[in-house]
C-alpha positions as CSV (number, residue, x, y, z in Angstrom):
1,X,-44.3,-21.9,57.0
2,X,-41.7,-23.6,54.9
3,X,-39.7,-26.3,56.1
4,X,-36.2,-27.0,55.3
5,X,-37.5,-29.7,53.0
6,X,-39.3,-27.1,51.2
7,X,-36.6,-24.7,51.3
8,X,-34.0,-27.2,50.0
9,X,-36.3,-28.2,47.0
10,X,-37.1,-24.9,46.2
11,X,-32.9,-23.9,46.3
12,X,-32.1,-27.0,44.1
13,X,-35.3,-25.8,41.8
14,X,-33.5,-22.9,41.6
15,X,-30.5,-24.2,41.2
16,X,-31.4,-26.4,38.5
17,X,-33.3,-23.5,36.6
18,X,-29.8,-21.7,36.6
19,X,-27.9,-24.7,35.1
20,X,-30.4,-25.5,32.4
21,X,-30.9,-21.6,31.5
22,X,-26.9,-21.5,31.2
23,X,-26.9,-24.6,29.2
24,X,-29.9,-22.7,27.0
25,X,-27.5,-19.9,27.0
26,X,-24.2,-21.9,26.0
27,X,-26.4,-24.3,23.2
28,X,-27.8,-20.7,21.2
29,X,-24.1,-19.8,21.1
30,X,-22.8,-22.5,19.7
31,X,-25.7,-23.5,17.2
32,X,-26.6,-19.8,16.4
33,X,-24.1,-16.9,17.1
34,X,-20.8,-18.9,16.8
35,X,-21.8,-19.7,13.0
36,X,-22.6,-16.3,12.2
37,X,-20.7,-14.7,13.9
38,X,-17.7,-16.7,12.0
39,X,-19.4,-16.5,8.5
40,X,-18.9,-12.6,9.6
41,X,-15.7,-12.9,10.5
42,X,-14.9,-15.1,7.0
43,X,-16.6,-12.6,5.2
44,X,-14.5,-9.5,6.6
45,X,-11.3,-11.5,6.2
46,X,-12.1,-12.1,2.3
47,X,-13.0,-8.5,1.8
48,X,-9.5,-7.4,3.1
49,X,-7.4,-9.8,1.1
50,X,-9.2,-8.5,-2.2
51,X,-8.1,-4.8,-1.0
52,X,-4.7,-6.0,-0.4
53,X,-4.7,-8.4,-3.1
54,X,-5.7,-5.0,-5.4
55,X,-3.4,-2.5,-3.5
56,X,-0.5,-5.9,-4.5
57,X,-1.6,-5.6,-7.9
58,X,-1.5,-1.7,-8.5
59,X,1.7,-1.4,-7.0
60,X,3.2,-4.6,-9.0
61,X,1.7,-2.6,-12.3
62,X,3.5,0.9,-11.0
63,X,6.5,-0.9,-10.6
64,X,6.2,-2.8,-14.2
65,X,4.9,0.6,-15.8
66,X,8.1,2.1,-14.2
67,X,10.9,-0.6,-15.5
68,X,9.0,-0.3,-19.2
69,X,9.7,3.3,-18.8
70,X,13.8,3.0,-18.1
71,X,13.6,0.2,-20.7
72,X,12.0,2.6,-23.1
73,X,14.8,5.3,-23.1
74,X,17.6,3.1,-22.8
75,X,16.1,1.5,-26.3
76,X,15.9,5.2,-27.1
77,X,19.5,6.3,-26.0
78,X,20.7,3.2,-28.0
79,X,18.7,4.2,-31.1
80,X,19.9,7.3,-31.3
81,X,23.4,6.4,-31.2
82,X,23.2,3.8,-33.3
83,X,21.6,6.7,-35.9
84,X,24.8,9.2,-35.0
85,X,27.1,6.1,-35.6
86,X,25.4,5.5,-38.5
87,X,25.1,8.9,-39.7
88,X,29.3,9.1,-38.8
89,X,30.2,6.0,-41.2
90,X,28.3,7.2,-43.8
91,X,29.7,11.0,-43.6
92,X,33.0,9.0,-43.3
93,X,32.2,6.5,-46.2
94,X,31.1,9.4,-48.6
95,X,34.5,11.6,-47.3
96,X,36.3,8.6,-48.5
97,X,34.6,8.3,-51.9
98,X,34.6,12.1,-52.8
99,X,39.2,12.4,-51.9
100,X,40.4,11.9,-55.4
101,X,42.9,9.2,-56.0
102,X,46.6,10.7,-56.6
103,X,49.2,9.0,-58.1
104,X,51.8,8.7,-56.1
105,X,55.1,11.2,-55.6
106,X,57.6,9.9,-57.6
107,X,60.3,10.5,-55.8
108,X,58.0,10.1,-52.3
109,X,57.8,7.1,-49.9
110,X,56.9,3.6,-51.5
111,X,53.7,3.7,-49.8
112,X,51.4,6.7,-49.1
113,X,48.2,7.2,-47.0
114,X,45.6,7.9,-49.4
115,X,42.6,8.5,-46.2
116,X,43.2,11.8,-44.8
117,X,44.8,11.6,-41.2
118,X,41.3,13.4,-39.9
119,X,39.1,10.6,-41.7
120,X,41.1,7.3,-40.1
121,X,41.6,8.8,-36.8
122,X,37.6,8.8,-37.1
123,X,37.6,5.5,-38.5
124,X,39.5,3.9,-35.9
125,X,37.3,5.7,-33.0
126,X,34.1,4.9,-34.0
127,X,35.1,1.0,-36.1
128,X,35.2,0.6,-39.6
129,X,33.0,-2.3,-41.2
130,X,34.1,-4.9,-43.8
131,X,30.5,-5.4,-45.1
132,X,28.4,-3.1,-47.2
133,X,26.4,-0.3,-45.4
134,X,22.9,-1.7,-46.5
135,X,23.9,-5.3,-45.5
136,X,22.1,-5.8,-42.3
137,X,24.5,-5.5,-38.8
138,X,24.5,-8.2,-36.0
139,X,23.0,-7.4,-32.7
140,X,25.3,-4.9,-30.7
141,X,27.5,-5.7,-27.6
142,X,26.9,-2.9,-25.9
143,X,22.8,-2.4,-26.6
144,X,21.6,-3.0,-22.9
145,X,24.7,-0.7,-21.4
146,X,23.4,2.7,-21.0
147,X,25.4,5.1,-22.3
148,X,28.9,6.8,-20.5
149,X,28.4,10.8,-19.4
């Protein structure tokens, strides 16, 4: 038979067994499985900021590839009005030079238009230069305005 010495030595044995197991229990956690399980956890965290940090950068390049797009035909829109304006002064230019010079009336006005009405009225729409067509032309005002429809 046991007596209650034996009984209470045997519940603190017990007792004792079950605090030292859950102190075995609580020391593998934190010495083994907490470490790995946060390298894990640091490893799965740096693999989805690279696929966000990737998705960031393909979007950022969509978006540049985009802007280089509209940049590209608004330099294209400009170029090619620049070429009809172009084309224009020097239709104009070579109108001008071809209208033989008349003398005068001489019973006429003192002073006569010698540029046909057609010819200035397309001279004062599209600006008439002072300098030489092959001298080189200053930047335009309006090169980054897309054109009016």
């Amino acid at each position: 038979m046991m007596g209650p010495l034996d009984r209470f030595n045997l519940a603190a044995a017990v007792v004792a067994g079950l605090a030292i197991g859950c102190c075995m229990v609580g020391a593998y956690g934190v010495f083994f499985a907490l470490p790995a399980a946060r390298e894990d956890g640091r490893k799965v965290e740096s693999l989805a900021n690279a696929e966000r940090l990737i998705e960031a950068t393909q979007a950022a390049e969509a978006d540049r590839a985009a802007r280089q797009t509209k940049i590209n035909a608004i330099e294209a829109d400009y170029a090619r009005r620049t070429a009809e304006q172009e084309a224009r002064l020097v239709s104009l230019e070579q109108a001008l030079q071809e209208k033989p010079d008349e003398a005068p009336p001489a019973g006429g006005a003192a002073c006569r238009v010698f540029v046909p009405r057609r010819v200035s009225n397309e001279l004062d729409r599209i600006g008439r230069t002072s300098a030489a067509p092959s001298a080189p032309r200053p930047a335009q005002p309006d090169a980054a305005v897309p054109a009016r429809r």
